[in-house]
C-alpha positions as CSV (number, residue, x, y, z in Angstrom):
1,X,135.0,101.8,-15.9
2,X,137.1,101.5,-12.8
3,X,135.4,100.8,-9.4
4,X,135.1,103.0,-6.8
5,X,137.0,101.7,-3.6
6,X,135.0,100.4,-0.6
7,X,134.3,101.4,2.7
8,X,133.0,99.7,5.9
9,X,132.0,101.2,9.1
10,X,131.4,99.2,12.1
11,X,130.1,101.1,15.9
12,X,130.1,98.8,18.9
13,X,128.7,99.2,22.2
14,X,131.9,97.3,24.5
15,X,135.2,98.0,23.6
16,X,136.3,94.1,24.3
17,X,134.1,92.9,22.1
18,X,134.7,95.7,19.1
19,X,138.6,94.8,19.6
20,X,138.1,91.2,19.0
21,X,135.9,92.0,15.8
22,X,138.3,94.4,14.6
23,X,141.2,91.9,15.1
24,X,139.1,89.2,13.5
25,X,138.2,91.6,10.4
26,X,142.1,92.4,10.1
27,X,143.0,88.8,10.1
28,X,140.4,88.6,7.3
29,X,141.3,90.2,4.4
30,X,144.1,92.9,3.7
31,X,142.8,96.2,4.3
32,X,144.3,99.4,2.8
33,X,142.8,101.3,5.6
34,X,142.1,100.0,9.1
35,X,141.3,102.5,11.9
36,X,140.1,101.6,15.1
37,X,139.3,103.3,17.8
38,X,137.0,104.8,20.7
39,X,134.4,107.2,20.1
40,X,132.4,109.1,23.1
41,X,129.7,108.1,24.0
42,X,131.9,105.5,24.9
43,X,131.8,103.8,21.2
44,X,134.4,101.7,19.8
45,X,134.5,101.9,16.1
46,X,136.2,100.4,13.3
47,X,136.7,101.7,9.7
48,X,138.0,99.6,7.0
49,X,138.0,100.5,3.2
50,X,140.0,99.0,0.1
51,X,138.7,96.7,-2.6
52,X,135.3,95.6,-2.8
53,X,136.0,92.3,-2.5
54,X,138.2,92.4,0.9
55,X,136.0,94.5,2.4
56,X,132.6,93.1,1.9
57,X,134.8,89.4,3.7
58,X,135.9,91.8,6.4
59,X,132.9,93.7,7.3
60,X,131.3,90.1,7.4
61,X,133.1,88.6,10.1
62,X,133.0,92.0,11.3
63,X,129.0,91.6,12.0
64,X,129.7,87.7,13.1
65,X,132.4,88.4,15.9
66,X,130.9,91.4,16.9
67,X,127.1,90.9,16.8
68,X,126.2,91.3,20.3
69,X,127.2,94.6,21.1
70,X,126.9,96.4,17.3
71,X,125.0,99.2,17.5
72,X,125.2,100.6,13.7
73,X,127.1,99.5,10.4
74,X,127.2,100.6,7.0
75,X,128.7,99.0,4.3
76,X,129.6,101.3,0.8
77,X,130.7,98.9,-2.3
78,X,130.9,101.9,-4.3
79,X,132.0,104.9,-1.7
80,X,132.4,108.2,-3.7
81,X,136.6,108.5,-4.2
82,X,136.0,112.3,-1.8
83,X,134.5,110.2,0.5
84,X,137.1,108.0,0.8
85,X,139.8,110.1,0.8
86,X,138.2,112.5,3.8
87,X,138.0,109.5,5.8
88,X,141.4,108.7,5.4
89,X,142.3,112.4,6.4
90,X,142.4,114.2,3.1
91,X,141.2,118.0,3.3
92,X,140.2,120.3,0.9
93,X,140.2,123.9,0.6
94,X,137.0,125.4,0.8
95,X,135.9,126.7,-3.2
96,X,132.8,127.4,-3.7
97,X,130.5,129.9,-2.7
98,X,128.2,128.2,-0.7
99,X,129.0,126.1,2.4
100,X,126.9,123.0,3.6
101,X,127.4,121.9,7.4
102,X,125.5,117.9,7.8
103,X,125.7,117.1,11.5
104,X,124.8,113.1,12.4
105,X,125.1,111.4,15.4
106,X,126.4,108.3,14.5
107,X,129.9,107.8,12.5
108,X,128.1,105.0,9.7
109,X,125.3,107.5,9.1
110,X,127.9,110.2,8.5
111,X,129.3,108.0,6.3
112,X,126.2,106.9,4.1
113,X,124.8,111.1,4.2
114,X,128.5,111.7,3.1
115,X,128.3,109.5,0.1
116,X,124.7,110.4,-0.8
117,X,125.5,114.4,-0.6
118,X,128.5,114.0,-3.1
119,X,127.0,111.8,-5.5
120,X,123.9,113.6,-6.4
121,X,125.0,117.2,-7.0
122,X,128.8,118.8,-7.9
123,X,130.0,119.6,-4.6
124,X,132.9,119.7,-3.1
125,X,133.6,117.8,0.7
126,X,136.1,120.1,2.8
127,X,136.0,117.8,5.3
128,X,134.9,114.4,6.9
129,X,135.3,114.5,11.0
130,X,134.2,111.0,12.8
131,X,133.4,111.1,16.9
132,X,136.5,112.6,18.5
133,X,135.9,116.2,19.6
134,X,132.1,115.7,18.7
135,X,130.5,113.4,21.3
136,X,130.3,110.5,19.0
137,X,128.8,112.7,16.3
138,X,130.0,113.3,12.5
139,X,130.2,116.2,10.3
140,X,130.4,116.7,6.7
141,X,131.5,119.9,5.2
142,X,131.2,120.4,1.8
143,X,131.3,123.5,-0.8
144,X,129.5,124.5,-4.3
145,X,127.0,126.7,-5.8
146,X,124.6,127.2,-3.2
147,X,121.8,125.3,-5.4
148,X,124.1,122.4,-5.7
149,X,125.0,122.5,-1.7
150,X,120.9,122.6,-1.5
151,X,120.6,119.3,-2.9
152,X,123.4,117.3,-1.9
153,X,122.2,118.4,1.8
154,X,118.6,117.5,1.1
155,X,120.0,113.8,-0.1
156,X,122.3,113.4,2.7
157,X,120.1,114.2,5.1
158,X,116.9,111.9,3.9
159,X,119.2,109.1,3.7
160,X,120.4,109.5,7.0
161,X,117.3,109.5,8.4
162,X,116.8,106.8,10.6
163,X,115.1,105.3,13.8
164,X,118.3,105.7,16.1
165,X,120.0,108.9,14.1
166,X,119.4,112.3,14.1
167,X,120.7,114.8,11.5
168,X,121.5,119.0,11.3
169,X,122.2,120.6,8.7
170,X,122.6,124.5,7.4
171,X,124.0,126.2,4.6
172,X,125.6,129.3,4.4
173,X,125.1,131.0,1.0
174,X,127.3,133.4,0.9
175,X,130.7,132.2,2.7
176,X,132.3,135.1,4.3
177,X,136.3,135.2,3.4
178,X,137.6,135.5,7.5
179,X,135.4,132.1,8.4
180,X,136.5,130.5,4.8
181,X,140.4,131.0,6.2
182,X,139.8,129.8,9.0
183,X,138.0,126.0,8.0
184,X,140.9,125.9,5.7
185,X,142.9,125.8,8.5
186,X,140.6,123.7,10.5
187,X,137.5,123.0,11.4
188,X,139.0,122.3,15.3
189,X,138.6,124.8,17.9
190,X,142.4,124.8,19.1
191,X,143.5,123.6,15.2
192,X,142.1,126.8,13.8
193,X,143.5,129.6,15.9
């Protein structure tokens, strides 16, 4: 059985001090995706994923440099392959009948609903979109039957309920075809004119 790459998710509250953790976690361990960055409302996050191994010694020293000023983390040994490959920018094209929309309002919760939504029902995720363009926020599209969508929206929403997060969520049964064109395009305002 192969294992399923790894992801780590790291939000700070100072920009200084989430740059100096994310050089620390770089300097770590080899990476095969490092993304740093801030977030509104004014967030600095960093997103690492690869092997287990290099990740779980990253997102450590992660947690130690950064301690102070982390606000939330999540740490996937096992992420779902979709899940990793919509973080890293993958996109697919809408399929199924039924389309679920999974609103959080922190990126490591997105990422933990995310994972939870796709492993317990046969869905499909359009989409992963962290922070920028959302007020800090991240959304999840995904695609299925609609009792499939049902469930993997009623996972990913319990698990990504927490004391500092809040989650929305709606699914559309019956996609219409003009709205399913245009979240292939994109699910950005100016992307998807």
């Amino acid at each position: 059985m192969t294992q399923q790459p790894a992801i780590g998710v790291l939000e700070f509250d100072s920009v200084a001090i989430g740059t100096h953790a994310a050089d620390a976690m770089a300097k770590k361990a080899h990476l095969e995706t490092f993304r740093v960055g801030t977030v509104h409302p004014g967030k600095y996050v960093v997103l690492i994923g690869g092997r287990v191994g290099d990740v779980e010694e990253a997102h450590v020293e992660g947690l130690r440099v950064g301690a102070e000023s982390l606000t939330d983390e999540v740490l996937l040994p096992d992420a779902h392959p979709q899940v990793y490959d919509a973080v890293n920018g993958t996109r697919q094209t809408p399929q199924g009948d039924a389309l679920g929309i999974l609103e959080v309002s922190g990126l490591a919760a997105t990422i933990i609903a995310a994972d939870k939504a796709v492993k317990t029902a046969a869905v499909t995720i359009v989409e992963i979109r962290l922070g920028d363009g959302l007020g800090g926020r991240g959304v999840t599209h995904l695609t299925g039957t609609f009792h499939d969508v049902q469930a993997a929206m009623q996972a990913g929403v319990e698990v990504s309920d927490r004391p500092s997060v809040t989650a929305r969520h709606t699914i559309i049964p019956a996609l219409d075809d003009a709205l399913r064109r245009c979240i292939d395009r994109s699910t950005e305002f100016a992307e998807g004119a």
